[in-house]
C-alpha positions in Angstrom: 22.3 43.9 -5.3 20.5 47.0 -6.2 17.5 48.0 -4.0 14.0 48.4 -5.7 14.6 52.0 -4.4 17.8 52.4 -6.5 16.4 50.8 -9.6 13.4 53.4 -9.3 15.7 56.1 -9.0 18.1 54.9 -11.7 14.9 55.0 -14.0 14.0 57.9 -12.8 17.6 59.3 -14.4 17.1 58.0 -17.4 13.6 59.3 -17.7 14.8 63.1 -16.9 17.6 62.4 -19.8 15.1 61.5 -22.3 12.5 64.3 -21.3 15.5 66.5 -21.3 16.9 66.2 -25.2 19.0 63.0 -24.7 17.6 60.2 -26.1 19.9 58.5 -27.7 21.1 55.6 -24.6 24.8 55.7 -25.1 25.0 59.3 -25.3 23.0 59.6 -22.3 25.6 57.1 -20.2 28.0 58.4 -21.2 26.9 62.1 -19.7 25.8 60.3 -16.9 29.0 58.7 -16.2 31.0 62.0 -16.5 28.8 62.9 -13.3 29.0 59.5 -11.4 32.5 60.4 -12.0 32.4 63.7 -10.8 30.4 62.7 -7.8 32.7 59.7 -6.6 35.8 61.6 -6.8 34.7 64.2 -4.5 33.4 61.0 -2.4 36.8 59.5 -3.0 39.6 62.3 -2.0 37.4 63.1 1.5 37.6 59.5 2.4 41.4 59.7 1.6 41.5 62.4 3.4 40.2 61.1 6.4 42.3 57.9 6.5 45.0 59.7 6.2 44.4 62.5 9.0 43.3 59.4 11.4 46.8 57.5 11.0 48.6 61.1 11.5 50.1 60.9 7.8 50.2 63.9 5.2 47.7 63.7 1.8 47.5 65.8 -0.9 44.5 66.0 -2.1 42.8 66.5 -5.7 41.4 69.5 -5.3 44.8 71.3 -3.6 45.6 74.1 -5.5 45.0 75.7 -8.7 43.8 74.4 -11.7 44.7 76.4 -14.9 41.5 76.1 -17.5 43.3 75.1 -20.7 41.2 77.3 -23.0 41.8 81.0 -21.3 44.5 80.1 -19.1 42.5 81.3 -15.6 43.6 80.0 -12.6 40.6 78.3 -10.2 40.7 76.9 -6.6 40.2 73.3 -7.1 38.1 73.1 -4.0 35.9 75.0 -6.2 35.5 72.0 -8.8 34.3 69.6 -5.9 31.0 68.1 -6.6 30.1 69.3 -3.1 30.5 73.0 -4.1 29.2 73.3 -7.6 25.8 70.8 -6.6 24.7 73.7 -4.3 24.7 76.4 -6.9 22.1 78.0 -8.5 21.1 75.7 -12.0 22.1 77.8 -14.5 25.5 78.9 -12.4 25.9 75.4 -12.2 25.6 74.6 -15.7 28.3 77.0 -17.1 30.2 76.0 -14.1 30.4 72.4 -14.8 30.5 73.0 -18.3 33.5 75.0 -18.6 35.0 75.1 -15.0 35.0 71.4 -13.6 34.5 69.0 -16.8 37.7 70.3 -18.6 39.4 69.4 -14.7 38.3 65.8 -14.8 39.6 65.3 -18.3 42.9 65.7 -17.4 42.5 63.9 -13.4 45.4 61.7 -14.3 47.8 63.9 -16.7 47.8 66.0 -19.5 49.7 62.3 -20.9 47.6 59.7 -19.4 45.3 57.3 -21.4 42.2 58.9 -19.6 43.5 62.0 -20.8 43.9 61.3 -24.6 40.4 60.0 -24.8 38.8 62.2 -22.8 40.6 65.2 -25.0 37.6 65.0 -27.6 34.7 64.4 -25.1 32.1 66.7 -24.4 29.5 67.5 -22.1 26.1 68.1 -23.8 23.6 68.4 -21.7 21.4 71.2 -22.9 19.1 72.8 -19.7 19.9 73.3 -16.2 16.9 72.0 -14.6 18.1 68.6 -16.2 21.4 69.2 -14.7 20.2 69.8 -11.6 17.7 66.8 -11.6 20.3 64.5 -12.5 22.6 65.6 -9.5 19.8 65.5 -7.1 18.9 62.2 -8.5 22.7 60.8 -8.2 23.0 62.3 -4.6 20.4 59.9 -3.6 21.7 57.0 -5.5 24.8 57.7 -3.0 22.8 57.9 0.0 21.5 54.2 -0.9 24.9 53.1 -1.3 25.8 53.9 1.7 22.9 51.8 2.8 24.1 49.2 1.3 27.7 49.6 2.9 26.1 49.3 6.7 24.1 46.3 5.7 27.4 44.8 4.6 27.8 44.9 0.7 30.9 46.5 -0.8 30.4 49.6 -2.7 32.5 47.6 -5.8 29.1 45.8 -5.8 26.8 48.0 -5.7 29.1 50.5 -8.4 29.2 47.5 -10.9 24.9 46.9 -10.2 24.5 50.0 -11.2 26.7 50.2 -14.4 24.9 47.2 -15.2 21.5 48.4 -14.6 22.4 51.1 -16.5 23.7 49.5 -19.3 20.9 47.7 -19.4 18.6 50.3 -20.7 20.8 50.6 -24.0 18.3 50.0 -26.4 21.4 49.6 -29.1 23.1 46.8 -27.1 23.4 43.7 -29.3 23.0 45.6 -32.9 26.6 44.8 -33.3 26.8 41.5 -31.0 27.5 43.6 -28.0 26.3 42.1 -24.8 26.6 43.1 -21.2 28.2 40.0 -19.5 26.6 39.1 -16.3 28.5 40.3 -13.5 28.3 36.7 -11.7 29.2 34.7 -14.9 32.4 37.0 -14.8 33.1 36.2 -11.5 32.2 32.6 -12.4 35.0 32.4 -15.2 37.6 34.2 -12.9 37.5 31.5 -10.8 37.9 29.0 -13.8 41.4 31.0 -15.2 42.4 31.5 -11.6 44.1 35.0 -12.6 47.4 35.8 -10.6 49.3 38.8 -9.0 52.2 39.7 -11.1 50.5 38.5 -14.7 49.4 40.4 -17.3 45.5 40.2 -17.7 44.0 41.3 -20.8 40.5 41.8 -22.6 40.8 42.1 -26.4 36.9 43.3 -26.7 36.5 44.9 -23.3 33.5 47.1 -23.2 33.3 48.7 -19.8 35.8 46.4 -18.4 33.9 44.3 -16.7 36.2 41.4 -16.8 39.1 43.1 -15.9 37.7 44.6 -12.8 36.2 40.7 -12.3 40.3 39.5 -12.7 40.8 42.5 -10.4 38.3 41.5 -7.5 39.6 37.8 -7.8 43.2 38.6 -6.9 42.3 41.4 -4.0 40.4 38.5 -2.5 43.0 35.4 -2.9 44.9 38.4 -0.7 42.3 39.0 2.2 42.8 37.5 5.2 40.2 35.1 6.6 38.4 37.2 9.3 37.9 39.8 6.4 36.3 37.6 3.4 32.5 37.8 2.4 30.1 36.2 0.4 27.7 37.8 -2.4 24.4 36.3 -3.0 25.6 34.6 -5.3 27.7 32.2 -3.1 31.4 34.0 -4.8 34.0 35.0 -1.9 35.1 39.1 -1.6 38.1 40.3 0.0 39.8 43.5 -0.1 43.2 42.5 -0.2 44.7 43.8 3.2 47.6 41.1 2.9 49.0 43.3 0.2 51.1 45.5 2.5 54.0 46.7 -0.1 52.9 49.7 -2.0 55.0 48.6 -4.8 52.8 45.2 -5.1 49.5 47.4 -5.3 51.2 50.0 -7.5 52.2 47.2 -10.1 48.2 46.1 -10.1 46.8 49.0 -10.6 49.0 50.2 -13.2 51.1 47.4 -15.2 48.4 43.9 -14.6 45.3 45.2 -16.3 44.8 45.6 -20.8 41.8 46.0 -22.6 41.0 47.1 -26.0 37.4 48.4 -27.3 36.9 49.8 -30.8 34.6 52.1 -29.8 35.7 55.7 -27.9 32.7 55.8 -26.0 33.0 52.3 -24.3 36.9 53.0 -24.1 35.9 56.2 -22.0 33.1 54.6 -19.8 34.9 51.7 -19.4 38.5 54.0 -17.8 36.5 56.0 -15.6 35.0 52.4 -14.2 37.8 51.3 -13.8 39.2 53.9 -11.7 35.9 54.6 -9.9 37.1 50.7 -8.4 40.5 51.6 -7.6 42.5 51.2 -10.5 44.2 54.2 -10.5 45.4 54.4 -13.8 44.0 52.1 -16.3 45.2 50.8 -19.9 42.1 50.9 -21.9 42.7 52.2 -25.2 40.8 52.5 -28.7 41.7 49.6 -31.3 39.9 46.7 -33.6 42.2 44.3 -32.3 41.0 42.2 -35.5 43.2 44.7 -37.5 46.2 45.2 -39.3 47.3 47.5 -36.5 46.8 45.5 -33.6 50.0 43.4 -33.1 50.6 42.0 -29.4 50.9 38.0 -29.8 52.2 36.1 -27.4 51.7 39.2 -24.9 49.2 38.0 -22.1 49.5 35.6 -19.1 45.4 35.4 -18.4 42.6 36.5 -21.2 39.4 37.0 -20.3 36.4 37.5 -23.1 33.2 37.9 -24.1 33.6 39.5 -27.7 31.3 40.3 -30.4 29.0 37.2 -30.9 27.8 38.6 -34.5 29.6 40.7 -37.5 32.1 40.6 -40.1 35.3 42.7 -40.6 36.7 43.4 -44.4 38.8 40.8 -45.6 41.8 43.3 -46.3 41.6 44.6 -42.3 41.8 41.6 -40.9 45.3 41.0 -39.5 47.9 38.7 -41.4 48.5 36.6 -38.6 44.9 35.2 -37.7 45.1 31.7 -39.5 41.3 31.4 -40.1 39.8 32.0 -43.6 36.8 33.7 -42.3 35.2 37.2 -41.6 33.2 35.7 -38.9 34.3 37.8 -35.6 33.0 35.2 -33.5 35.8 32.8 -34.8 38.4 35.5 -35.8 38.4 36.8 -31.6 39.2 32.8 -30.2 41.7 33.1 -33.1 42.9 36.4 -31.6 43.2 35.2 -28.2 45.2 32.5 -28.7 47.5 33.9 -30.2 47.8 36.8 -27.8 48.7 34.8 -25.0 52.2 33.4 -24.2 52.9 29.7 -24.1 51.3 28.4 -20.9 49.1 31.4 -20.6 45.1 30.9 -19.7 41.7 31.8 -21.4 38.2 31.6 -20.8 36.2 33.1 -23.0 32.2 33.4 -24.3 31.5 31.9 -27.5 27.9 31.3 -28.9 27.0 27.5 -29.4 27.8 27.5 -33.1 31.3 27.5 -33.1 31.3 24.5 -31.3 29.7 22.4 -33.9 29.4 24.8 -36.7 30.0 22.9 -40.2 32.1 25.5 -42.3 35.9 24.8 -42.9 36.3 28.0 -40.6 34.7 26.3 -37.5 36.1 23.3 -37.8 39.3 24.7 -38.3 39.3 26.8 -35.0 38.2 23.8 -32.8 41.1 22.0 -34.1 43.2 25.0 -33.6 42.2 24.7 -29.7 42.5 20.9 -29.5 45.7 20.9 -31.4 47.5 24.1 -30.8 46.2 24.4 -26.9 45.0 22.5 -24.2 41.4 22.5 -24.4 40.2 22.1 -20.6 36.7 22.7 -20.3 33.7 23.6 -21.7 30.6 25.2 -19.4 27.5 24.9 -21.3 25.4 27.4 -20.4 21.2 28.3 -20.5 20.4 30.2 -23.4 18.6 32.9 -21.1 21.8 33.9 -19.3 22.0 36.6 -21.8 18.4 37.9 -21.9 16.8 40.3 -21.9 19.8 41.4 -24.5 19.4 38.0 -26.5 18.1 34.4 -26.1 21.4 32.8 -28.2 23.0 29.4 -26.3 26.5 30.3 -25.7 29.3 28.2 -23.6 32.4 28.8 -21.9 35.5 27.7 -23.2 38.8 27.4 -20.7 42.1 26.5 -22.3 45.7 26.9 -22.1 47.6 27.9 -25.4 50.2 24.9 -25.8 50.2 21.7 -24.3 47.9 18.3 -25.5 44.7 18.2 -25.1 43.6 14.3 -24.4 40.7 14.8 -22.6 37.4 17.6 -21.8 36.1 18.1 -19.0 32.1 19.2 -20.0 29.6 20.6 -18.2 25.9 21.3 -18.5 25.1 24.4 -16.7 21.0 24.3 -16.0 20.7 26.9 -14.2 23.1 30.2 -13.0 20.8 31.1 -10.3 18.7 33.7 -11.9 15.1 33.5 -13.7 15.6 33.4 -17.4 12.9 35.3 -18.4 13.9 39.1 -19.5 12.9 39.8 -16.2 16.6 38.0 -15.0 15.0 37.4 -10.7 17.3 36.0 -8.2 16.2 32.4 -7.5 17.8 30.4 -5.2 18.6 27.3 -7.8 22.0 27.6 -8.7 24.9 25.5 -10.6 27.8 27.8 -10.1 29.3 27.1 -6.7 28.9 23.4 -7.7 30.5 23.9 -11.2 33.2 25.1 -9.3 33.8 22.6 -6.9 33.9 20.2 -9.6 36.4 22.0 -11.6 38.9 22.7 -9.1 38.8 18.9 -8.0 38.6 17.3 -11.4 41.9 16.5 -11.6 41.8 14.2 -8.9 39.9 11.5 -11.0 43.2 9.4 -12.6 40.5 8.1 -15.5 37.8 9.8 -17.2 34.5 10.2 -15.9 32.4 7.6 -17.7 28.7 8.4 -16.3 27.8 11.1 -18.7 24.2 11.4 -17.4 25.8 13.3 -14.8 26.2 17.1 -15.2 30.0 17.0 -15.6 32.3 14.1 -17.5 34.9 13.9 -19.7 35.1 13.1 -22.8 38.6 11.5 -24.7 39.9 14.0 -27.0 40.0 10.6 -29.7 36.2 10.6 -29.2 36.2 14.6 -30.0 38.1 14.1 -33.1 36.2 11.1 -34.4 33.2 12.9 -34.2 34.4 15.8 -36.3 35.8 17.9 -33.1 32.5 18.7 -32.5 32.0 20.1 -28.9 28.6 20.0 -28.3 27.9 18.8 -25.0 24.8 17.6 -26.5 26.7 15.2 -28.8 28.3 13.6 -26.0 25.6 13.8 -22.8 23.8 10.5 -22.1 19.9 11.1 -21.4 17.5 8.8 -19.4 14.7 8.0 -22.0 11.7 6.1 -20.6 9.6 5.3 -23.2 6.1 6.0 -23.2 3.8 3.3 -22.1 0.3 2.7 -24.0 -3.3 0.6 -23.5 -3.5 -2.2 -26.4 -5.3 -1.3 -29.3 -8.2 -2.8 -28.6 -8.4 -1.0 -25.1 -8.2 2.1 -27.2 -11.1 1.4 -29.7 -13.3 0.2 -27.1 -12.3 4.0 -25.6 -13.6 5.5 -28.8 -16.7 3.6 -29.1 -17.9 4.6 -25.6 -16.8 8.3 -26.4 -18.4 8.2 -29.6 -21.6 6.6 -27.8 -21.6 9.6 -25.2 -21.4 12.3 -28.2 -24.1 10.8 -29.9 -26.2 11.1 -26.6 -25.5 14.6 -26.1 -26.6 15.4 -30.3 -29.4 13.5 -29.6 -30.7 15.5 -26.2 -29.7 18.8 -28.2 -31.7 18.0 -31.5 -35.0 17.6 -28.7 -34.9 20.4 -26.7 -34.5 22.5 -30.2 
């Protein structure tokens, strides 16, 4: 959880890009990114370092050797492309430094062939002055020094790195235009813990932003491989774990390199979204550039888990959109559940964000998709959710949809989330009301029940998928939840007009006194 301190300072970096030139959000987190990246490196490889001196073994570090600039072929000392050599430098030495020295390094930290590589080959670094160089180093420095407050009161720096993306990407005044919404970090961790995701599957994100599910999946399977003594709770009642039970390299090797896929079609999000990833750990991350929507997407029956949030709003031309998604519709909302199931294998999991209407939208498109998951999948679950769980982004009631692709549905398990433990107001405060550790409880135990739960005044039930059907497969928890109603009680009417006379009395007294003292 990010200190009032580190929000203030955060703010503070945003204001020095906007005085500086920079004003349009993405471009300016996108710079800033290049030198959280720059920073956390350096912070990285010394750590390394360290660990590896303490246990006696050998490390080669980053910054051994020579790096030959690509453009004029000059050889530098790495040690020279630190961030803890060029911050000390004089501004405008620091500038060209950065700018032709220590940015080209970074862009090819994994490989002249990596995926970081070929999207980072285009990128450049703009910013324009010195002193707003300089500022935003400073500023970054001591964004570091409260993480590391943060680590000696007991919060892992994965927190506080994914706080401050989200903080950051907060401030994007163009978030939304195109249905694009940050997914709260503890709703991610909340539908990781619905899909369960597994070492040794493949985990993908067809609309993946900065990644923030697949570093989510990530977390989840570190901690299902922590021992005991070493697992923590967040504040918001999730378990954390580090996954020191993971003692073959070649088991950590295949996570960080062949578990993790996402797709984004926009560079910039593809870019922010690998360096997140490998600011966490994930060494060398499969992000790349694509509509998966499109005729040049092709990877059915390719995933074990998906996790999603995708575009809520937006259309795609009719003659992009790829031959094999069933659904006569532009919608992307419908066309992305579409996607998903057919990118997973038989028997593979998905929980995904979808907003309320296509789960009892009218068209022959929605009710064509909702058939698709009660037919063609095993539709488990449905989380409604509080339509402020997106703000301050949007206000739009969305749900969370968990289903297996294959299988019979014959019964849904619903719930009606009321609360997700923040205010929902814009301003999003931590409050200590909460349905998530209780959402799930009840879904890891739900199976026990042999017959349906029949008291739907309750916040979970199920409902018989006959029921679902009959009703037009509309899944609405609304059309299924039973309400208390205590009708009002009222005086008999002629208790009521002696009320009126008397009031009428009492107004006529008080015209009367008025008209006398005139």
């Amino acid at each position: 959880m990010l200190t009032p301190k580190m929000k203030s300072l955060i703010n503070q970096l945003w204001n020095s890009f906007w005085s500086g030139g920079i004003a349009n959000p993405l471009t300016a987190i996108e710079q800033i990114s290049y030198l959280l990246f720059m920073r956390r490196l350096d912070e990285i490889d010394s750590k390394h370092k360290k660990d590896a001196a303490w246990i006696g073994e050998e490390y080669i570090s980053l910054f051994d050797g020579e790096f030959i600039l690509p453009s004029t072929k000059a050889k530098l000392d790495k040690q020279t492309l630190r961030w803890s050599y060029f911050k000390q430098l004089e501004g405008g030495e620091m500038l060209t430094h950065v700018q032709t020295n220590v940015f080209p390094f970074i862009k090819q930290i994994n490989g002249k062939n990596s995926v970081f590589a070929k999207y980072m080959d285009d990128a450049v670094f703009i910013i324009p002055k010195a002193s707003l160089l300089v500022e935003a180093v400073t500023v970054i420095d001591s964004i570091y020094a409260e993480i590391e407050n943060q680590n000696r009161e007991g919060q892992n720096f994965n927190d506080t790195q994914g706080d401050i993306y989200e903080f950051l990407l907060s401030e994007i005044s163009t978030s939304g235009k195109n249905g694009q919404f940050r997914t709260p970090r503890h709703i991610i961790k909340l539908m990781c813990e619905l899909v369960s995701p597994k070492m040794g599957e493949t985990i993908g994100d067809p609309a993946c932003g900065t990644g923030g599910f697949l570093l989510g999946a990530y977390q989840y399977i570190l901690t299902t491989h922590t021992s005991d003594k070493h697992i923590t709770k967040d504040i918001d009642g999730f378990e954390h774990g580090f996954g020191d039970k993971l003692t073959d390299g070649r088991l950590w090797t295949d996570l960080r390199e062949n578990t993790f896929f996402g797709y984004d079609f926009d560079t910039t999000m593809v870019r922010i979204g690998l360096m997140n990833l490998m600011l966490h750990g994930i060494t060398n991350p499969n992000i790349n550039r694509r509509d998966t929507l499109s005729k040049k997407y092709n990877e059915d029956d390719h995933y074990d888990v998906i996790l999603a949030n995708p575009p809520f709003k937006g259309s795609i031309d009719a003659g992009d959109i790829n031959e094999n998604l069933s659904l006569k519709t532009k919608k992307t909302e419908l066309l992305f559940v579409n996607r998903i199931i057919n990118s997973l294998k038989i028997g593979g999991r998905a929980t995904v964000i979808v907003p309320d209407g296509v789960l009892f939208g009218s068209s022959n498109a929605h009710k064509s998709l909702r058939k698709m998951l009660i037919e063609n999948c095993e539709l488990q679950g449905v989380v409604s959710m509080p339509s402020g769980v997106f703000k301050p982004y949007a206000g739009v009631s969305t749900a969370i949809l968990v289903f297996v692709k294959g299988g019979t549905t014959e019964r849904i398990w619903f719930y009606d989330m009321q609360a997700d433990g923040y205010s929902l107001d814009d301003k999003r405060a931590k409050i200590e009301t909460t349905d998530l550790p209780d959402i799930v409880e009840k879904w890891k135990s739900r199976r026990e029940s042999q017959t349906p739960q029949e008291d739907r005044k309750q916040k979970s039930f199920f409902v018989p998928v006959k029921e679902i059907i009959e009703n037009n497969y509309d899944l609405s928890i609304n059309r299924y939840k039973e309400i208390d109603y205590t009708p009002p009680t009222y005086d008999k009417p002629e208790v009521i007009l002696g009320m009126i006379e008397e009031l009428e009395k009492d107004i006529l007294h008080e015209i009367k006194k008025l008209m006398e003292n005139k």
